[in-house]
C-alpha positions in Angstrom: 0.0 0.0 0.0 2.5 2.6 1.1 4.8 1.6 -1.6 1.7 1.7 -4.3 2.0 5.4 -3.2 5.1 6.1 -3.2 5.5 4.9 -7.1 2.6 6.7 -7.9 3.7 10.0 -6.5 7.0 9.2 -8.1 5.4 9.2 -11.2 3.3 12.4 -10.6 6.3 14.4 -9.9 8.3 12.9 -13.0 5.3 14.0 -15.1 5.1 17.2 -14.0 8.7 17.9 -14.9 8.2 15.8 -18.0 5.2 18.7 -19.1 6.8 22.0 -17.8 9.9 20.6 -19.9 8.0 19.9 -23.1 5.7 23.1 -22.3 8.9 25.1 -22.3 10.0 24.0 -25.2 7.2 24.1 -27.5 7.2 27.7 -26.2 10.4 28.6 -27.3 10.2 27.1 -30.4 6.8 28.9 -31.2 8.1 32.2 -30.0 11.8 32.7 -31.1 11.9 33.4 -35.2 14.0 30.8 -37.4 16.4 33.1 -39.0 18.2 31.8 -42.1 21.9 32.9 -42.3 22.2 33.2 -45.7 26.6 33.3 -45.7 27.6 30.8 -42.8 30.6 29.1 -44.6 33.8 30.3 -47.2 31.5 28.4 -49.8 28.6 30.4 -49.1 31.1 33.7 -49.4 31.9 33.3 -52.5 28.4 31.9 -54.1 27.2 35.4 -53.3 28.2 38.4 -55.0 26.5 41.5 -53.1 28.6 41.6 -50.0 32.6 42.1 -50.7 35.0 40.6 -47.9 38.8 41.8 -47.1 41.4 40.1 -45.1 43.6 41.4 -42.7 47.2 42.6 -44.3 49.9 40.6 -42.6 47.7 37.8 -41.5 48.5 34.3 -41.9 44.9 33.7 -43.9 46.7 34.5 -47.2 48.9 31.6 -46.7 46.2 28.9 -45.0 44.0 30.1 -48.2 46.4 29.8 -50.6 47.8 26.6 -49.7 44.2 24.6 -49.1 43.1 22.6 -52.1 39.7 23.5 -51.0 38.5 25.0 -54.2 36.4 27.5 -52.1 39.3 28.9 -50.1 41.4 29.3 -53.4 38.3 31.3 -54.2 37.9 33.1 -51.4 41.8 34.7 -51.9 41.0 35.5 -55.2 37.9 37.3 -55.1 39.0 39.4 -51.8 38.2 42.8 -52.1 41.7 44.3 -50.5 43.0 44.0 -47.2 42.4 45.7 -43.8 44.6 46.9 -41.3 42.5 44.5 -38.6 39.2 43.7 -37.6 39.2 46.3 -34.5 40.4 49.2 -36.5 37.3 48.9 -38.9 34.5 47.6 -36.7 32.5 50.7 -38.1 33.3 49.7 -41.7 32.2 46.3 -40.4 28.8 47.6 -38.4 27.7 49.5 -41.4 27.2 46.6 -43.5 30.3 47.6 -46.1 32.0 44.9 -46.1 32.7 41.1 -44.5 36.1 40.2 -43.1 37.8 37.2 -42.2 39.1 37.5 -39.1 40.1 35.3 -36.1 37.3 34.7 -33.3 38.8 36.7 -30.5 38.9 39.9 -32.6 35.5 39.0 -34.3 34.2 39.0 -30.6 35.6 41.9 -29.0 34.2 43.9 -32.5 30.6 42.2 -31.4 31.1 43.3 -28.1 32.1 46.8 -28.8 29.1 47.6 -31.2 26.6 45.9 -28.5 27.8 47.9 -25.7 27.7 51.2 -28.2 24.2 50.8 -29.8 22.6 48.4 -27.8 21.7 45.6 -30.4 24.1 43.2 -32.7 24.6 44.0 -36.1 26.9 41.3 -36.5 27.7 37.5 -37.4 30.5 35.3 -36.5 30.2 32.0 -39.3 29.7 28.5 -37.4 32.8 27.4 -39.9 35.9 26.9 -38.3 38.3 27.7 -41.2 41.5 26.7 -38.9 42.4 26.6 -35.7 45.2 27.6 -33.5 47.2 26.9 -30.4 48.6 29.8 -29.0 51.9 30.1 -27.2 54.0 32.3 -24.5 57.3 33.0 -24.7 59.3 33.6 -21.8 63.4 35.4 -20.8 65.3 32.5 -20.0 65.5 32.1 -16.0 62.3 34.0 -16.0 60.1 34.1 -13.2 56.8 33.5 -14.5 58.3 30.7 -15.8 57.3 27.9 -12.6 53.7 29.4 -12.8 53.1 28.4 -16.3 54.8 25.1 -16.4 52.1 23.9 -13.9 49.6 24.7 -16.2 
């Protein structure tokens, strides 16, 4: 008898997390609009032909780009519209909707921060494609003292 109970009230409470779940979901889903991205890869760069992109001077882009045999990244280097000095230095360029630029995540960020924290909404992008990736290092003096803190890590 008291164990009837006990599953039964088991039971209740797992369906009433079972329906605030689901509940919450269909929600959401009903509520927030599906926006299509229409550029979310290099292939989808260069099948378009209204938005020009640039790539920062100096970066090592040119040379991932123009080594890949990725037809798409070959593309992508020779279709570039000039070069930029960096992503920060024309985040207004970039807000206004002149032009794309391929730049690495961190800078892409701190651009999407800047222009939320100035107008208040996001004008921006950042593609789900991962064109490389990178470890980054620290170099140290010889004998340095910050040099025992960072071998631990």
């Amino acid at each position: 008898m008291d164990s009837g109970r006990l599953l039964v009230l088991t039971w209740l409470l797992a369906s009433l997390v079972f329906m605030t779940s689901y509940s919450g979901i269909l929600t959401s889903m009903l509520t927030v609009p599906r926006i299509t991205i229409p550029i979310d890869s290099l292939a989808d760069l260069v099948a378009q032909s209204d938005l020009p992109w640039k790539l920062e001077a100096g970066a090592m882009m040119f040379n991932i780009l123009a080594d890949s045999t990725k037809p798409e990244y070959q593309e992508t280097l020779r279709r570039m519209n000039g070069t930029i000095y960096g992503c920060w230095a024309s985040r207004e360029n970039l807000v206004e909707g002149k032009f794309a630029a391929i730049c690495d995540k961190t800078s892409e960020k701190k651009v999407m921060s800047w222009d939320f924290s100035t107008t208040g909404q996001c004008h921006l992008y950042i593609t789900s494609e991962t064109i490389y990736f990178s470890q980054m290092s620290m170099a140290f003096r010889i004998n340095s003292s910050y040099l025992a803190g960072t071998d631990r890590m």
